[in-house]
N, C-alpha and C positions, 0 to 999 in steps of 0.2 A: 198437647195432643200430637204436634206434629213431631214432635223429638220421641216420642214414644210409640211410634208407627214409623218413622224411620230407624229406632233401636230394633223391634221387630223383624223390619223387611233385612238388618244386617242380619241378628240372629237365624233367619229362613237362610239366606243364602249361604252362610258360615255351614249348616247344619246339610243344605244340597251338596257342596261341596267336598265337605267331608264325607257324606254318603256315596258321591262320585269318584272319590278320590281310593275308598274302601273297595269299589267295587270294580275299580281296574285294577288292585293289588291283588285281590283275589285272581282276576283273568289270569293275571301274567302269570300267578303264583301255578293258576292249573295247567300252564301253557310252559312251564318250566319245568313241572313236573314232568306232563307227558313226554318232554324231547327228552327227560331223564331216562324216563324206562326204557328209552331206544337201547338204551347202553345198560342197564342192569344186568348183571349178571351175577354167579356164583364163586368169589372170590376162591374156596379151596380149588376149583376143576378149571378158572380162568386167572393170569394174571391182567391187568386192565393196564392200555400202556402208560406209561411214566411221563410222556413227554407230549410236548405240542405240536410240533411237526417234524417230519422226515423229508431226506432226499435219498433220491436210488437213481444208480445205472442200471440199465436192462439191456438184456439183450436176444431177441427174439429171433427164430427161424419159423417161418409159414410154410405151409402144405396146404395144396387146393387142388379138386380134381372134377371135374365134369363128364358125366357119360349122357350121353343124347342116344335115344334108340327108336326106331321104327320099324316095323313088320320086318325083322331080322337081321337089321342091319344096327350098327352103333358104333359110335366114335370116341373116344375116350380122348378129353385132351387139360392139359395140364399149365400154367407155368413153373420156369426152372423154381426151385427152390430158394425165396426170397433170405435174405441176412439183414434184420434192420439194428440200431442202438439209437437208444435217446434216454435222455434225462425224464425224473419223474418229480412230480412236487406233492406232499401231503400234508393235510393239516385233519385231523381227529377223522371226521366221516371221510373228506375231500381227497380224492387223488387225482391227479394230473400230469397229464404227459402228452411226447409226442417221439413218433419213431422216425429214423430217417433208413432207406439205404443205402445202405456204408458206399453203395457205385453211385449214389446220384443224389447228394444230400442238398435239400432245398424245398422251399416249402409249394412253390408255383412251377411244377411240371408236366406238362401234358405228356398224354402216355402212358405214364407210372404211376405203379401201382399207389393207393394211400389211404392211411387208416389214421381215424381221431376215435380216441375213447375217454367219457367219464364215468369215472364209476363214485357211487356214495355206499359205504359200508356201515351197518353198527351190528348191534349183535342178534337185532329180532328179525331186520327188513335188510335188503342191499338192491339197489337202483343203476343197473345201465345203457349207457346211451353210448350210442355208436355209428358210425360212420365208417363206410369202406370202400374205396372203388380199383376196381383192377384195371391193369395197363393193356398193351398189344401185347403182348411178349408170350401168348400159348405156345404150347407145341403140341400137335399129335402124339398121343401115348401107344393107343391102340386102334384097329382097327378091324371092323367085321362086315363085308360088303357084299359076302355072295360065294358059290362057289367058283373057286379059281383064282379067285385074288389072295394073295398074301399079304397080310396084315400087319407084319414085319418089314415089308419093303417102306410102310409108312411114319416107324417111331422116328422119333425123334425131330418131321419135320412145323419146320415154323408154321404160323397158323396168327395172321393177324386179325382177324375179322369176327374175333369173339369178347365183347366187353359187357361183363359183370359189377354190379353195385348193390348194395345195402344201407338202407337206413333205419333206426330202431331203438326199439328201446325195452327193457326187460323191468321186471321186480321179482322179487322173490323171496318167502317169509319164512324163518327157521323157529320150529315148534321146541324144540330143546333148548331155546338159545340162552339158556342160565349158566347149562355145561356143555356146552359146543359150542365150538367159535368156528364158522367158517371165518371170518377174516383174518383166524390166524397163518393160516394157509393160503390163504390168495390175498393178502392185502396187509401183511407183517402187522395190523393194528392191535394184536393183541398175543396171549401166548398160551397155548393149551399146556394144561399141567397135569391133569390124569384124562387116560384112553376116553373118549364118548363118541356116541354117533347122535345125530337127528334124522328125522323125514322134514323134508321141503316142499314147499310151494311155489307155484309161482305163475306169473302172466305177464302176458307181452305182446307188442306188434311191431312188426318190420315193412319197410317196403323194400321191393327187389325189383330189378330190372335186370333182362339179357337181352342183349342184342346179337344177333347173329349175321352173315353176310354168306348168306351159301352159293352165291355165285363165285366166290374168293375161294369158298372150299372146295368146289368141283373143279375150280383151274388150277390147284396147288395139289388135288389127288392125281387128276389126269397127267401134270405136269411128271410127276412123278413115278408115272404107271410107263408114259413112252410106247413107242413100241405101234401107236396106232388106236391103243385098246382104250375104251373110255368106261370110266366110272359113272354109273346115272344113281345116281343118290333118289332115297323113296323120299315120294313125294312129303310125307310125314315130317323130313326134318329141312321142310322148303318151307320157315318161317321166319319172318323179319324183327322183328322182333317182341316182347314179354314183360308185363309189366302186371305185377301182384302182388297183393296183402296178404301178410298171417297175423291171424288171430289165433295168441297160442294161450295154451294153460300146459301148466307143465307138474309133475310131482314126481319124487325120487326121495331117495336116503345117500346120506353121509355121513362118514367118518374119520375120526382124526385118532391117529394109536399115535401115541407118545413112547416111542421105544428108548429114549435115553433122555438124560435131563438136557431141555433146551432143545429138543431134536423133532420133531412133529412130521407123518407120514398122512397126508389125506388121498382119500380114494373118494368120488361123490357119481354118480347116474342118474340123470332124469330124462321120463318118455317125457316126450311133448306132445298135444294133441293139436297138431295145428288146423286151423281151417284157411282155405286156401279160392282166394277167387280173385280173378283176373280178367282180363282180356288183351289179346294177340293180334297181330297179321301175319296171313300167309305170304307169299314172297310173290304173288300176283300183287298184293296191295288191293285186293279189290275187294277180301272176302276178309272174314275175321274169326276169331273161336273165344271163346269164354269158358270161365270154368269154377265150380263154389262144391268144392269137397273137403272134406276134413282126413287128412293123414299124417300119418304118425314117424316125427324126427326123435331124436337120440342128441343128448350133450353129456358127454363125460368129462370127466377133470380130475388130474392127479396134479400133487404140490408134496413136497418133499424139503423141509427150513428147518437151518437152525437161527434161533432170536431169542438172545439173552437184555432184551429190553433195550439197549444200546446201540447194538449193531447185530444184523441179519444178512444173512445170503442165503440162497436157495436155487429154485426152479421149479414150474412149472407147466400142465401140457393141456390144453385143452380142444379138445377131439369136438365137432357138430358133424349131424348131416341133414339134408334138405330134398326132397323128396315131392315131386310132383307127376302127374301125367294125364293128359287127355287121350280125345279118341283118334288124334293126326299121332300123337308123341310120348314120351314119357323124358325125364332127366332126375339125376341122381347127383348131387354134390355135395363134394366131404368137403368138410375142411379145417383146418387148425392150427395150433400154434405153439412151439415151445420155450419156455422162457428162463432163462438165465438172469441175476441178477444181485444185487449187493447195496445195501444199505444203512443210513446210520441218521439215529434220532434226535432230537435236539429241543432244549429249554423244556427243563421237567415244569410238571402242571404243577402248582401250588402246592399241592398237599403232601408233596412227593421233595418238594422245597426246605421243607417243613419238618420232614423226615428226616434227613441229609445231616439239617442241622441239629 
């Protein structure tokens, strides 16, 4: 009896196991699948790339502009036009990197400007995260103060008491993505082969800060007015500084024309519907403003590569703007990036091994 109840309790647990063993093959099996469909696509209108991972040089130029305005008055200020290069690293979705400026290359610099990005691509979804904070280095572009003052008397001057920051992260889903490759165009992971567009989707949230010092700004206008004559700035843009969330949804269309074999021309626009809320100090420090509305930014993106599965180079530009204002203020900032760059793939993926030989 007792060998016969312990042949039993084996066969039970032989027969659990196997059951368990069935039903974590299956998991992974669905769990293998879906990361596949990320990447499915339509072999004649995409090629899918050959290889496991890339490196590229880049090479980037920023544009950033700020306009601050109040009851008629506003300020337009800028920095010079940044130059960064840095190495990139990629592996299938993964790309990584880091830019330096070519005048101040290092990773720990107070001051200076600095930007981290990751991005994760495939052909349905693309994911990213970002990181930016700008240095002292503004300058006055323009200026609108009243009548009598010339506004011209003030381009070009320095302006340290303006520091901007971003943190965030975006997603965004492509409805065509069988025959559209946005990654062939921003991320060389794949290669358009006949003309297509998509519409996109997408959502995101950021945090932002500005910090201003408009005691700095009223002694570097007067400073420069001379003469006796003083500038009183509206009380509107006498605030310390700004700290607010977007909650964005964004939808647009995209397209990728294939003018030559290997050669790819993308054009993409999307509104975004952000909503926006915060809260400030004014430059007493005593009082505060908040603010929960929803207004409408802009990101475009042009990409222009050639990528014969091997090696790629190209460039691309991508344009945002940022848009907010209460009932002390309003601000306006563009800004963007253009990028130059050259690349080449390495260790083909198995099947592509396979081929060869």
């Amino acid at each position: 009896m007792f060998v016969l109840l312990l042949s039993c309790t084996m066969l039970f647990a032989q027969d659990s196991l196997h059951t368990d063993t069935l039903k974590k093959t299956r998991e992974i099996g669905i769990i293998r699948e879906t990361i596949r469909g990320f990447d499915r696509l339509q072999d004649e209108y995409i090629e899918p790339n050959h290889y496991e991972f890339t490196v590229m040089a880049q090479v980037t130029r920023t544009f950033e502009s700020f306009t601050l305005s109040s009851n008629g008055q506003s300020i337009r200020l800028a920095p010079d036009s940044q130059t960064k290069i840095g190495p990139y690293f990629g592996w299938r979705w993964f790309f990584f990197g880091y830019t330096f400026d070519i005048k101040n290359i290092g990773f720990n610099q107070s001051g200076l400007r600095k930007e981290f990005d990751i991005s994760i691509y495939s052909s349905q979804v693309g994911v990213d995260v970002f990181y930016r904070r700008t240095g002292n280095d503004y300058k006055i572009r323009d200026v609108k103060l009243g009548y009598g003052i010339d506004g011209r008397l003030f381009e070009g001057l320095p302006f340290a008491g303006v520091n901007v920051g971003i943190t965030g992260v975006s997603a965004y889903y492509i409805f065509n993505h069988g025959r559209f490759s946005y990654p062939a165009a921003f991320s060389q992971s794949t290669c358009q082969k006949i003309s297509c567009g998509s519409w996109l989707a997408g959502a995101g949230y950021t945090h932002n800060t500005l910090d201003m010092d408009y005691d700095e700004l009223e002694q570097a206008l007067n400073e420069r007015m001379g003469g006796g004559i003083t500038v009183d700035l509206d009380s509107g843009m006498m605030f310390k500084d700004i700290k607010y969330n977007d909650f964005i949804v964004s939808g647009g269309y995209a397209y990728n024309w294939v003018f030559a074999k290997n050669w790819l021309f993308c054009a993409s626009g999307q509104l975004a519907a952000c909503y926006k809320t915060s809260m400030g100090k004014v430059a007493d420090e005593k009082h505060g403003f908040d603010f929960g509305k929803v207004y409408l930014d802009g990101i475009g993106r042009f990409g222009l590569v050639y990528n014969n599965t091997r090696w790629y180079v190209g460039a691309s530009a991508i344009l945002r703007t940022n848009h907010y204002h209460t009932s002390r203020f309003s601000a306006n900032n563009i800004f963007g990036s253009f990028n130059a760059y050259i690349g080449y793939n390495f260790v083909l993926k198995k099947k592509y091994r396979k081929q060869k030989t």
